[in-house]
PyMOL commands that place a pseudoatom at each C-alpha (Angstrom):
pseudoatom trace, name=CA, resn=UNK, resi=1, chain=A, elem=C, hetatm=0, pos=[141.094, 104.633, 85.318]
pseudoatom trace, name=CA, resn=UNK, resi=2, chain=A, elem=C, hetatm=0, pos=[144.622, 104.924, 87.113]
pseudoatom trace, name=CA, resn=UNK, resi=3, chain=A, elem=C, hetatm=0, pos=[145.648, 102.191, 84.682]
pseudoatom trace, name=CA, resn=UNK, resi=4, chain=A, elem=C, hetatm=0, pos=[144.584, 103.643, 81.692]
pseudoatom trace, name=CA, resn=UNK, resi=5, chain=A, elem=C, hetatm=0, pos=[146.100, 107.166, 83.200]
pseudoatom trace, name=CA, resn=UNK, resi=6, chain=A, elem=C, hetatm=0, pos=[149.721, 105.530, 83.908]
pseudoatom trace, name=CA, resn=UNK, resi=7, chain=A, elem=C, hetatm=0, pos=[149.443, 104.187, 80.137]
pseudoatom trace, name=CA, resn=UNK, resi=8, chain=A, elem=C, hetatm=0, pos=[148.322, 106.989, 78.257]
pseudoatom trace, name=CA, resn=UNK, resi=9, chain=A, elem=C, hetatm=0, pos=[150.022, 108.331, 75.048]
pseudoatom trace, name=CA, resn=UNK, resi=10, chain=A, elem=C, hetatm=0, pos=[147.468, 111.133, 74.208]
pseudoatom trace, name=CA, resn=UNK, resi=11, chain=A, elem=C, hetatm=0, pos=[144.459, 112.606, 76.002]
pseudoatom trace, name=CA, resn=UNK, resi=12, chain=A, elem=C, hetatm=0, pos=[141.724, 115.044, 74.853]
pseudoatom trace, name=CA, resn=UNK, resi=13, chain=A, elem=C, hetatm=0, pos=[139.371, 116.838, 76.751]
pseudoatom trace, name=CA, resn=UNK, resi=14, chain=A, elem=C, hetatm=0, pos=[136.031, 117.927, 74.890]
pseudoatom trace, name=CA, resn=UNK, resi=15, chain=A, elem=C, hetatm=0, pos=[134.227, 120.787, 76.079]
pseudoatom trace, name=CA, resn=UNK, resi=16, chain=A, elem=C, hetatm=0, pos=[131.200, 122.865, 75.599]
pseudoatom trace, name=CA, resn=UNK, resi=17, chain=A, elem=C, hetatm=0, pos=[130.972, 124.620, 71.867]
pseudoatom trace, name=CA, resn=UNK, resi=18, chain=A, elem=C, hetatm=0, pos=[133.328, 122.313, 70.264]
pseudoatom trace, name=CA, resn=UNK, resi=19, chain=A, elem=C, hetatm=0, pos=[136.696, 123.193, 72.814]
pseudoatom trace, name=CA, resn=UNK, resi=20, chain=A, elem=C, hetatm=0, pos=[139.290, 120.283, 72.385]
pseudoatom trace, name=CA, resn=UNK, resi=21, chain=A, elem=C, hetatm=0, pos=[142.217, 120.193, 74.777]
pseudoatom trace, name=CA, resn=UNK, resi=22, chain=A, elem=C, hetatm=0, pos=[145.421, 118.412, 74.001]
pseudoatom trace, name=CA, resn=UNK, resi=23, chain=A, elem=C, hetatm=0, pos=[147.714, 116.453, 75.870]
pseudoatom trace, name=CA, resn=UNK, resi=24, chain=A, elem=C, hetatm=0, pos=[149.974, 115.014, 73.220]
pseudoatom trace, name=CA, resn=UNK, resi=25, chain=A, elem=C, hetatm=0, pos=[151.998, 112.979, 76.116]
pseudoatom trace, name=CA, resn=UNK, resi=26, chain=A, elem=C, hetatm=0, pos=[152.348, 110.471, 78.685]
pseudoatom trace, name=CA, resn=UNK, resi=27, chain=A, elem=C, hetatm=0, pos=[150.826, 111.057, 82.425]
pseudoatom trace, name=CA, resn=UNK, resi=28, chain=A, elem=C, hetatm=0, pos=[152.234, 111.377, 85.474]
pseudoatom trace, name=CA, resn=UNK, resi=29, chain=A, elem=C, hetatm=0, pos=[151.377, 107.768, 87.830]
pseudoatom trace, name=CA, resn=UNK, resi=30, chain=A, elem=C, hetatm=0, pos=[147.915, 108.077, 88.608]
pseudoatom trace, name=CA, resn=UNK, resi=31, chain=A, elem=C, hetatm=0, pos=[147.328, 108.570, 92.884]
pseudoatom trace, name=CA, resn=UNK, resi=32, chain=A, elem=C, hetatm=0, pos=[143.790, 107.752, 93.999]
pseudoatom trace, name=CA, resn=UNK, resi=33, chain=A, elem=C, hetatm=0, pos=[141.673, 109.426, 97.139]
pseudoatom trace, name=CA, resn=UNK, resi=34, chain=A, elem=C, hetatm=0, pos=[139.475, 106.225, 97.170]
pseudoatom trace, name=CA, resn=UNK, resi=35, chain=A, elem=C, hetatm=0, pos=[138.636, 105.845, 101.262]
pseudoatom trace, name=CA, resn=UNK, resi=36, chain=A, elem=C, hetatm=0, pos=[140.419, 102.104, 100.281]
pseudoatom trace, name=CA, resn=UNK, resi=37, chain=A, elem=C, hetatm=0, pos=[142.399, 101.519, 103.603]
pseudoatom trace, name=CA, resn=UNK, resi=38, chain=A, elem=C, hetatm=0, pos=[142.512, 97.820, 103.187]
pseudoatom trace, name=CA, resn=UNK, resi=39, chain=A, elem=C, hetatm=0, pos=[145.225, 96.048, 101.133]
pseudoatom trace, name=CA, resn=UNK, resi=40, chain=A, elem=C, hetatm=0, pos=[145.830, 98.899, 99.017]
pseudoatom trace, name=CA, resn=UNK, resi=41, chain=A, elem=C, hetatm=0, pos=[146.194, 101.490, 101.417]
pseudoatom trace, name=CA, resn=UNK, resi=42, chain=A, elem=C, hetatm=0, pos=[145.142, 104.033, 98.987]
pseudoatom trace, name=CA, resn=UNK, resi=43, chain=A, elem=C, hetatm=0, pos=[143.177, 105.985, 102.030]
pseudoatom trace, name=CA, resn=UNK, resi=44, chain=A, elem=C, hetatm=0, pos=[142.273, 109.816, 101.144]
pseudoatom trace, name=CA, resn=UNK, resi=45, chain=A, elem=C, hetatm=0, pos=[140.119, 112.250, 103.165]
pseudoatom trace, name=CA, resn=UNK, resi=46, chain=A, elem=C, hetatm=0, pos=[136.536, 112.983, 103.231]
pseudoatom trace, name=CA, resn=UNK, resi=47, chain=A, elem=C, hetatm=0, pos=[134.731, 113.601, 101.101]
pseudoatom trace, name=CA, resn=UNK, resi=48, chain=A, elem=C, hetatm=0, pos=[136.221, 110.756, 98.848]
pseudoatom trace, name=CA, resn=UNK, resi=49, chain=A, elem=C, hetatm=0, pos=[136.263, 110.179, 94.993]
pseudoatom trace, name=CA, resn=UNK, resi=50, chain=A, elem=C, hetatm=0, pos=[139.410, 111.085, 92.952]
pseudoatom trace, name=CA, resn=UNK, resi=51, chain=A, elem=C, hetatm=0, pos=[141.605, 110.044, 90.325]
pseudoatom trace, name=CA, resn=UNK, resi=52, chain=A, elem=C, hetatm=0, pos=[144.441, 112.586, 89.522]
pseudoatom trace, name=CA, resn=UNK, resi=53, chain=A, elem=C, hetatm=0, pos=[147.891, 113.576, 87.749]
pseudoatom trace, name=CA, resn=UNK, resi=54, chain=A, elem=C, hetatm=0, pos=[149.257, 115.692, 85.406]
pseudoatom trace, name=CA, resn=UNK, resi=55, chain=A, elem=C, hetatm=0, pos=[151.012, 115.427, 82.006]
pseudoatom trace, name=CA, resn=UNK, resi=56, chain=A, elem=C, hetatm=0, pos=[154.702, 114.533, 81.914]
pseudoatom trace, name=CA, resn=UNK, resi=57, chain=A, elem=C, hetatm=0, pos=[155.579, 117.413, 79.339]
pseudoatom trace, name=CA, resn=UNK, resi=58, chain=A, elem=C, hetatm=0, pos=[153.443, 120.530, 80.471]
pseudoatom trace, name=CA, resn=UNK, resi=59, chain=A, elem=C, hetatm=0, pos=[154.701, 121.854, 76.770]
pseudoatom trace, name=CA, resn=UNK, resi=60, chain=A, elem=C, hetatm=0, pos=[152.837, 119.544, 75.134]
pseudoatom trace, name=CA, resn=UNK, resi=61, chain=A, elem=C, hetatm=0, pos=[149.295, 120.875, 75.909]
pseudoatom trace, name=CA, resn=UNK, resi=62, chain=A, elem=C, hetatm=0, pos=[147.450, 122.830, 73.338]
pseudoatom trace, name=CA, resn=UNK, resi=63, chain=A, elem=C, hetatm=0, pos=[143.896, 123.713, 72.668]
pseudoatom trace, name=CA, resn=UNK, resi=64, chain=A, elem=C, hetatm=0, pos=[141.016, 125.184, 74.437]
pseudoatom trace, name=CA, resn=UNK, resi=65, chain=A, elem=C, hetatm=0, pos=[138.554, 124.280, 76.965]
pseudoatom trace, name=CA, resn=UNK, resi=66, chain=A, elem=C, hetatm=0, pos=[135.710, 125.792, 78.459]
pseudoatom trace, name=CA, resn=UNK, resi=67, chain=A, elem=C, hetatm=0, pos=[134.721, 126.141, 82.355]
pseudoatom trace, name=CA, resn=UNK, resi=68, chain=A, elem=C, hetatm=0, pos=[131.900, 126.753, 84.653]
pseudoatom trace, name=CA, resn=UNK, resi=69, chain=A, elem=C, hetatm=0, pos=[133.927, 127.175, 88.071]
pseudoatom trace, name=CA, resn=UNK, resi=70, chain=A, elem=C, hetatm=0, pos=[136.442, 128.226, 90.412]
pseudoatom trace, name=CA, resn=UNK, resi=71, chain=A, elem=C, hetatm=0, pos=[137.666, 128.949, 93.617]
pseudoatom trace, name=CA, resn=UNK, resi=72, chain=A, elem=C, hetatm=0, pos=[137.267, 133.217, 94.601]
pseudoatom trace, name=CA, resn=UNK, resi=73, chain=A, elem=C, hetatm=0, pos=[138.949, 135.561, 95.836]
pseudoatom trace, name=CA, resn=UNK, resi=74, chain=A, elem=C, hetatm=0, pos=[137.030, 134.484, 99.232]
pseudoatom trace, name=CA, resn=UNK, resi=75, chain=A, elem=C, hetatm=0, pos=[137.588, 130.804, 98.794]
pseudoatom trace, name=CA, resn=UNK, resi=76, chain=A, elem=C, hetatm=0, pos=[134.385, 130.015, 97.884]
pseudoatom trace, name=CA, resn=UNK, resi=77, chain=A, elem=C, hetatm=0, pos=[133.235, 127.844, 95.218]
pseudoatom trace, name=CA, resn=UNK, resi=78, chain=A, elem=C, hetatm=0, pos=[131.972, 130.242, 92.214]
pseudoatom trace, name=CA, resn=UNK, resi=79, chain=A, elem=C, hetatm=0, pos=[129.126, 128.498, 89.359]
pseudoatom trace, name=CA, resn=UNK, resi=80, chain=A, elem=C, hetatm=0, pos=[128.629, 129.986, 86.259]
pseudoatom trace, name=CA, resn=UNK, resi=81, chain=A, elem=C, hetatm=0, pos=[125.529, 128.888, 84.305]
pseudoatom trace, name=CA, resn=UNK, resi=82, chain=A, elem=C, hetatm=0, pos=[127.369, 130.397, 81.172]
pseudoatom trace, name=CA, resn=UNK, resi=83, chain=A, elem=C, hetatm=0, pos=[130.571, 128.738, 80.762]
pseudoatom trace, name=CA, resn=UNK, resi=84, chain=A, elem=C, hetatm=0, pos=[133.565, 130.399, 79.197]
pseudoatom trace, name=CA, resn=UNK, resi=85, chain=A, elem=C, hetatm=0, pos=[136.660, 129.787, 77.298]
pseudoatom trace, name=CA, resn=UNK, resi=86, chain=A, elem=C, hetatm=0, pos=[140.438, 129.423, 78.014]
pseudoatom trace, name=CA, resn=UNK, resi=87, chain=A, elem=C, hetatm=0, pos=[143.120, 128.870, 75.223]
pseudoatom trace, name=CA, resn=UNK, resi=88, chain=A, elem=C, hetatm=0, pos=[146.149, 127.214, 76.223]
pseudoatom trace, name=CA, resn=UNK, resi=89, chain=A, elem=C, hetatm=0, pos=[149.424, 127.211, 74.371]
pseudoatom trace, name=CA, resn=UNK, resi=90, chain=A, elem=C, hetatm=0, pos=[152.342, 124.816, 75.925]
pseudoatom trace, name=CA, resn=UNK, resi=91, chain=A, elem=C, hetatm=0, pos=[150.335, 124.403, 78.482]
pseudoatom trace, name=CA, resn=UNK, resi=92, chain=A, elem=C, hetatm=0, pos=[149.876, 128.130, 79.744]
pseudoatom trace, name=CA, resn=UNK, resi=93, chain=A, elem=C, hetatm=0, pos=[146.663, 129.865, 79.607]
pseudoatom trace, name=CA, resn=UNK, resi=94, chain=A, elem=C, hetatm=0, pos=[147.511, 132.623, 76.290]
pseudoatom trace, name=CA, resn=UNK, resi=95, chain=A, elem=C, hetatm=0, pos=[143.140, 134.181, 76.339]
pseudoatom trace, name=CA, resn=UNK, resi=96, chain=A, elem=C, hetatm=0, pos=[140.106, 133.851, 77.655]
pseudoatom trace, name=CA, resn=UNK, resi=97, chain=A, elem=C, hetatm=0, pos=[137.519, 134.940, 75.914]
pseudoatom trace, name=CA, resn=UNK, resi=98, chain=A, elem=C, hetatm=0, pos=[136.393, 138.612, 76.891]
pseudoatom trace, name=CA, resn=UNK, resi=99, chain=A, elem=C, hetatm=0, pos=[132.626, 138.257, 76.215]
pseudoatom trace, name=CA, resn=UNK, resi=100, chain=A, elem=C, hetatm=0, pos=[131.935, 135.525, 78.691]
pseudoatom trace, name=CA, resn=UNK, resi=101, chain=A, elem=C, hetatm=0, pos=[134.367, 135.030, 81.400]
pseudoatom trace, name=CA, resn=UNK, resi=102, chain=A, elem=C, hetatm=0, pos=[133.582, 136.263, 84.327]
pseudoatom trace, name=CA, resn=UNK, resi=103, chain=A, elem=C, hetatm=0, pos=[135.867, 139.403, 86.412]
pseudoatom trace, name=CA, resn=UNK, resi=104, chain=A, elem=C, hetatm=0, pos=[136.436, 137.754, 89.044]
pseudoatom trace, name=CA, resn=UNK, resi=105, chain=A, elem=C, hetatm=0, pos=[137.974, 134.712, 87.483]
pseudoatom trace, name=CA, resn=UNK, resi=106, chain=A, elem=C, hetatm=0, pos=[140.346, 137.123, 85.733]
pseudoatom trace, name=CA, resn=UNK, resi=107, chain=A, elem=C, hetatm=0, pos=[140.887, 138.425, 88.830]
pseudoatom trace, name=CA, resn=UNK, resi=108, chain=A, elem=C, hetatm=0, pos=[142.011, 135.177, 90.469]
pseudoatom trace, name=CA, resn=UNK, resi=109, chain=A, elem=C, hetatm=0, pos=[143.986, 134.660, 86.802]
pseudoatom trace, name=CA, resn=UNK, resi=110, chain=A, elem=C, hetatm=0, pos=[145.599, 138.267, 87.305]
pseudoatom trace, name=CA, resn=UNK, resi=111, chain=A, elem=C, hetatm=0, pos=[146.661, 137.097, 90.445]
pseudoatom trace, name=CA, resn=UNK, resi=112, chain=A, elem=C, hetatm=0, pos=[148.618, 134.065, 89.459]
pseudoatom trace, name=CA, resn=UNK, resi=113, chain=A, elem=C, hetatm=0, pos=[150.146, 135.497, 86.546]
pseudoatom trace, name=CA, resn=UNK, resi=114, chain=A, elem=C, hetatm=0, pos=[151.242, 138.168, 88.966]
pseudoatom trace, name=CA, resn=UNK, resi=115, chain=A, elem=C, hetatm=0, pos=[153.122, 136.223, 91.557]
pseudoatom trace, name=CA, resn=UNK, resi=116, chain=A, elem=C, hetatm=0, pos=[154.275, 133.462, 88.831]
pseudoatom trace, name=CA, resn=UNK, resi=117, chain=A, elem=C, hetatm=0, pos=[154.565, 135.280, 85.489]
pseudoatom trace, name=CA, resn=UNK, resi=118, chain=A, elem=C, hetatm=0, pos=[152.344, 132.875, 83.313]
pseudoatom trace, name=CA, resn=UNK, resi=119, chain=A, elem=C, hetatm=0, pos=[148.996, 130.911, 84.582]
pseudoatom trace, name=CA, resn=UNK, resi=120, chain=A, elem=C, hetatm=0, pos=[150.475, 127.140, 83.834]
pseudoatom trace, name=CA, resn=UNK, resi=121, chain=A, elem=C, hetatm=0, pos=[147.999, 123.924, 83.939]
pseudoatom trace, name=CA, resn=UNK, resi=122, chain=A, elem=C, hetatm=0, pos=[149.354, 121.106, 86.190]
pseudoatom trace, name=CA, resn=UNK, resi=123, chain=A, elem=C, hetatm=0, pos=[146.958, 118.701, 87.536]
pseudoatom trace, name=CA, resn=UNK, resi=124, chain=A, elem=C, hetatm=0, pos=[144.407, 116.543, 85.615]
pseudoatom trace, name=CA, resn=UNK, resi=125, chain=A, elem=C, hetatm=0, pos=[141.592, 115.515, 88.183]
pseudoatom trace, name=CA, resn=UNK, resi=126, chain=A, elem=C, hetatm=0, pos=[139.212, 112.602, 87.525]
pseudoatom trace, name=CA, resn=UNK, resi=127, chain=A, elem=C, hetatm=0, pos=[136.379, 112.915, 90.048]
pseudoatom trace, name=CA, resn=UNK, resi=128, chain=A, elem=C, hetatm=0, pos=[134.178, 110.285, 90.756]
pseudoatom trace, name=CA, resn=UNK, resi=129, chain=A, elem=C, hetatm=0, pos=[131.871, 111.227, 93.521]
pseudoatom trace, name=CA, resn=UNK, resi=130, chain=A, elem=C, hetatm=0, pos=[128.095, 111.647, 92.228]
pseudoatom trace, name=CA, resn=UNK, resi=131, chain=A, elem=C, hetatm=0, pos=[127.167, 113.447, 95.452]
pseudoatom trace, name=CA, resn=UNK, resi=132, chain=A, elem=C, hetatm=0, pos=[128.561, 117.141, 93.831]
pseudoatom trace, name=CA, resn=UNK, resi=133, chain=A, elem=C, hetatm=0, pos=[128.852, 118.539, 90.405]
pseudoatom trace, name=CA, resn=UNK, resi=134, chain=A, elem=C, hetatm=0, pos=[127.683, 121.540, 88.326]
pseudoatom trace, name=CA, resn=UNK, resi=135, chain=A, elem=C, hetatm=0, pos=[123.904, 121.637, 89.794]
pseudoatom trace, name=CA, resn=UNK, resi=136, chain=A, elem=C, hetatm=0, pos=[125.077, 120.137, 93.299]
pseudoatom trace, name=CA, resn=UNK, resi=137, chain=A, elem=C, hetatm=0, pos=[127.830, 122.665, 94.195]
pseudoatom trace, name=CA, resn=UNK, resi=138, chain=A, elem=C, hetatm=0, pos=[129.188, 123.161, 97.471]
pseudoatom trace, name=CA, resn=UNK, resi=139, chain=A, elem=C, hetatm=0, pos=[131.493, 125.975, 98.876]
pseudoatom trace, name=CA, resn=UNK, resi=140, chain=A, elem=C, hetatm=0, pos=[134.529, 124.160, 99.759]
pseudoatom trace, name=CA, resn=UNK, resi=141, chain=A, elem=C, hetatm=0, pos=[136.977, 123.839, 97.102]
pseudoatom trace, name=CA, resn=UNK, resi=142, chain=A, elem=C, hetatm=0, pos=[138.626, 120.466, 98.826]
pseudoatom trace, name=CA, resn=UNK, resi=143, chain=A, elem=C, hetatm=0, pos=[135.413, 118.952, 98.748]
pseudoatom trace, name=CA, resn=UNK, resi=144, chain=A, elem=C, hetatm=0, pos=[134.250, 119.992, 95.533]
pseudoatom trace, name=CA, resn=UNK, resi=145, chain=A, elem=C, hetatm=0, pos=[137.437, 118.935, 93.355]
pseudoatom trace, name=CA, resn=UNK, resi=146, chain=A, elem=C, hetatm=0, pos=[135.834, 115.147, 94.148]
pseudoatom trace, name=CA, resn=UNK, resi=147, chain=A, elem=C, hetatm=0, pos=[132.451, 116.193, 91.904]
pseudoatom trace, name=CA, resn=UNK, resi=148, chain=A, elem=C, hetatm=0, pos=[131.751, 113.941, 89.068]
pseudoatom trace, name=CA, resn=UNK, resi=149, chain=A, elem=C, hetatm=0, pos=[133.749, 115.577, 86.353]
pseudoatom trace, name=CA, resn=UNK, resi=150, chain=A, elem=C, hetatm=0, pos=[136.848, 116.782, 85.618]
pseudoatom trace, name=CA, resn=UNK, resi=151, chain=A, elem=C, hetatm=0, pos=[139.265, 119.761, 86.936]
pseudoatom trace, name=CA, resn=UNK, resi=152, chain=A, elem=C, hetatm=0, pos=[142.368, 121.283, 86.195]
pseudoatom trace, name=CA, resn=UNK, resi=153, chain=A, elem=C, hetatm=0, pos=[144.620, 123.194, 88.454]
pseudoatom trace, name=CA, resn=UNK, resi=154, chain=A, elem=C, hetatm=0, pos=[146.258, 126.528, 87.270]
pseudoatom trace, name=CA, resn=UNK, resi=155, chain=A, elem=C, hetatm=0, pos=[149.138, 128.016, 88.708]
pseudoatom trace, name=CA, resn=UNK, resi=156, chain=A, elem=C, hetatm=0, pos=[153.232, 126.201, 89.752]
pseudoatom trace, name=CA, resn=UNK, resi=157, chain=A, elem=C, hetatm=0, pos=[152.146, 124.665, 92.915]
pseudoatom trace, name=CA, resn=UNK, resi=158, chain=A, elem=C, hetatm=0, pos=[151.845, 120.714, 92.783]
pseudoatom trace, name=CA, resn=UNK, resi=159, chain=A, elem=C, hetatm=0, pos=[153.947, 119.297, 95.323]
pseudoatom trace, name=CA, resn=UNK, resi=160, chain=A, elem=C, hetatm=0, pos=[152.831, 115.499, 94.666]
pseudoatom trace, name=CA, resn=UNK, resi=161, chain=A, elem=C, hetatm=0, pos=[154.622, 115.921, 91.120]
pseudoatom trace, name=CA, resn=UNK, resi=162, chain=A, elem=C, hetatm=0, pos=[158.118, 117.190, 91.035]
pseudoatom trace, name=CA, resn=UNK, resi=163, chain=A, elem=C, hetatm=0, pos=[159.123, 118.987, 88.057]
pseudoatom trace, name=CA, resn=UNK, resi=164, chain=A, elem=C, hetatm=0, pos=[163.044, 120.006, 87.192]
pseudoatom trace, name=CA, resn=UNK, resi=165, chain=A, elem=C, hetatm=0, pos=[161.685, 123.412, 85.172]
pseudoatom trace, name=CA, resn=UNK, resi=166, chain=A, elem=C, hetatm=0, pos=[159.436, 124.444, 88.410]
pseudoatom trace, name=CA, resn=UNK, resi=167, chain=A, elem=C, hetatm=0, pos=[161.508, 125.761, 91.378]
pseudoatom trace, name=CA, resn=UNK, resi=168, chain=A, elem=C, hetatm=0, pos=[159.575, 124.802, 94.597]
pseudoatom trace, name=CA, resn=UNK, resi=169, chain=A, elem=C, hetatm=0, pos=[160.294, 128.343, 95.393]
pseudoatom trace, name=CA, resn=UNK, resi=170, chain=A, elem=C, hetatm=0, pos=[158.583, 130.116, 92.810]
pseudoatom trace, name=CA, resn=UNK, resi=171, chain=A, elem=C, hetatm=0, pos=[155.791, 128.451, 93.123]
pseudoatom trace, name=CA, resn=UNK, resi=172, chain=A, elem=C, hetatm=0, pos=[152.898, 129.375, 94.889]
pseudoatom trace, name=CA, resn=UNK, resi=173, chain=A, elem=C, hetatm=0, pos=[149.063, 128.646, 93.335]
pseudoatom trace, name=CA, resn=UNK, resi=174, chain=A, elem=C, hetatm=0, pos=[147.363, 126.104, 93.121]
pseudoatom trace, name=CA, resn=UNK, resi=175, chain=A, elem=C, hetatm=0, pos=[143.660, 126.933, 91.980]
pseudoatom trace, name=CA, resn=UNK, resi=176, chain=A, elem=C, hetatm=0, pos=[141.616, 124.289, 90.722]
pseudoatom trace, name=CA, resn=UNK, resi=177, chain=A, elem=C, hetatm=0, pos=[139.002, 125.167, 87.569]
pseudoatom trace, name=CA, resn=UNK, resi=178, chain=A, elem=C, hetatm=0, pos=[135.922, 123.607, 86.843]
pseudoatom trace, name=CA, resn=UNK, resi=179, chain=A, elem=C, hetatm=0, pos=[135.361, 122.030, 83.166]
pseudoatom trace, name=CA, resn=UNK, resi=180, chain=A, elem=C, hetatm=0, pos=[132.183, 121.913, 81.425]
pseudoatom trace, name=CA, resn=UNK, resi=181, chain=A, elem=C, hetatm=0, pos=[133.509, 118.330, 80.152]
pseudoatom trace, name=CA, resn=UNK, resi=182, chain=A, elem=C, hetatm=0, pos=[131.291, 116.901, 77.485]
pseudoatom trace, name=CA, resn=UNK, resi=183, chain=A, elem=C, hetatm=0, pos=[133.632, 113.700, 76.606]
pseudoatom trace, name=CA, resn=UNK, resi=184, chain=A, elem=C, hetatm=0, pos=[137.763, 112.448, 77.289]
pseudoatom trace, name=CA, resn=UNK, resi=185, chain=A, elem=C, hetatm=0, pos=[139.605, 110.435, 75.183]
pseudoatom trace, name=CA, resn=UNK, resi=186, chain=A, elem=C, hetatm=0, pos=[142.616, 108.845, 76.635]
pseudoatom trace, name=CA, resn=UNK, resi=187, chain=A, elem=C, hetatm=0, pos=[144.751, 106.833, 73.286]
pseudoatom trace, name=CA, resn=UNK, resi=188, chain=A, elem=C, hetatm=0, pos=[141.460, 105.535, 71.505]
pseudoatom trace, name=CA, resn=UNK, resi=189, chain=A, elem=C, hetatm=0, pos=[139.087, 104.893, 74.097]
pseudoatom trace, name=CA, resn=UNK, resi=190, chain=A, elem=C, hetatm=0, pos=[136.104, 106.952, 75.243]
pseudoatom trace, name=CA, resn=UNK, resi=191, chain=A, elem=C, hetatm=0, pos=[136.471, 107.188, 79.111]
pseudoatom trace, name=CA, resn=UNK, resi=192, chain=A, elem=C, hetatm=0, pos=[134.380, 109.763, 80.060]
pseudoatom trace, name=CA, resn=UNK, resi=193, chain=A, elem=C, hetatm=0, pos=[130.922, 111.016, 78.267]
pseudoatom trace, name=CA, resn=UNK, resi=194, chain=A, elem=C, hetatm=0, pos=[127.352, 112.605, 78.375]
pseudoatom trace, name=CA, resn=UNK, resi=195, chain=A, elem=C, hetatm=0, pos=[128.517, 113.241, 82.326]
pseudoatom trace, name=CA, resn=UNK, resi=196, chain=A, elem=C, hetatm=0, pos=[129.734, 109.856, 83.500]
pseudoatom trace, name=CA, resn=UNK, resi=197, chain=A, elem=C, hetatm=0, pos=[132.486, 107.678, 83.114]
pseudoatom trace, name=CA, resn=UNK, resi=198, chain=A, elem=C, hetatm=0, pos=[132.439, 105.250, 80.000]
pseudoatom trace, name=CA, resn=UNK, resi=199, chain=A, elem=C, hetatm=0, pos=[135.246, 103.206, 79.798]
pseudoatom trace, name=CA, resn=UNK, resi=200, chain=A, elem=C, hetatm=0, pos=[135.108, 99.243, 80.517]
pseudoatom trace, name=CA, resn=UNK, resi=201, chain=A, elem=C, hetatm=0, pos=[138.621, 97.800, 80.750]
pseudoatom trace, name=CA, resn=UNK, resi=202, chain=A, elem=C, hetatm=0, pos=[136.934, 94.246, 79.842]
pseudoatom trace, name=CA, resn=UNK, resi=203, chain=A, elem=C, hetatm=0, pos=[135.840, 95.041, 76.338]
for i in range(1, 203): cmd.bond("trace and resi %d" % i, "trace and resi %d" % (i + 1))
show_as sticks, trace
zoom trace
């Protein structure tokens, strides 16, 4: 996956009712939370299971997805059986759809926006650990970013990336969202569908 991450052209994220998310760019170097602290010295902290980055060109993400989670107000992991939608436009959230997302995520949106004038996407998270996921949530959001699946974070905060349009200063969320991820596409390849991970680098 890291691999096919550092080498991608083009990614799209497929979500519940037909939502298609863009990247039409290149990805940040992949960094893995593995528990590998032989050769590769890759490490991570408990619980383990992650893949993540972020585009090179936040600009260059367009389309909508839809999501079934997020960290509250209270810090707490928060499920929604119905999932909802989020357009972005150059990568910045633009709507959500009023008839199914829930208060308190616009709450937590509000709240970003607030502090950091738009709600901007930044990390792409690959998680790979089968022990968590949409019906095996648990309250930490640490822990839960490593459910099979993917998230996104919203908000200016990503210190592992630097970017030169992001002053360290103005940025201060970081808020990982849960997506109802039916399939990704990185370049041509199918790596992720029907809720696990396709791709076979030998074929």
């Amino acid at each position: 996956l890291k691999t096919k991450i550092d080498n991608a052209k083009r990614v799209e994220v497929h979500s519940g009712n037909g939502a298609v998310l863009t990247y039409n760019t290149g990805m940040e170097p992949a960094l893995l939370n593995t528990g590998e602290y032989g050769t590769t010295k890759v490490g991570g902290t408990f619980p383990i299971g992650e893949v993540f980055s972020e585009p090179k060109d936040l600009d260059q993400v367009n389309g909508e997805a839809e999501l079934f989670g997020f960290p509250n107000m209270e810090r707490k992991v928060e499920i929604h059986a119905r999932p909802w939608r989020v357009r972005f436009q150059r990568g910045v959230v633009t709507w959500c759809d009023p008839a199914t997302t829930p208060a308190s995520f616009m709450t937590t949106l509000d709240m970003i926006k607030g502090a950091e004038g738009d709600a901007l996407i930044r990390e792409f998270g690959l998680g790979l650990n089968r022990a968590m996921g949409k019906d095996r949530p648990v309250n930490d959001i640490t822990a839960f970013e490593r459910q099979l699946g993917l998230h996104f974070s919203l908000g200016k905060k990503h210190t592992v990336y630097n970017k030169s349009t992001i002053r360290r200063r103005a940025s201060r969320f970081h808020i990982d969202v849960f997506v109802d991820v039916n399939k990704i596409v990185i370049d041509d390849d199918v790596i992720f569908e029907k809720g696990d991970y396709t791709y076979d680098p030998q074929k």
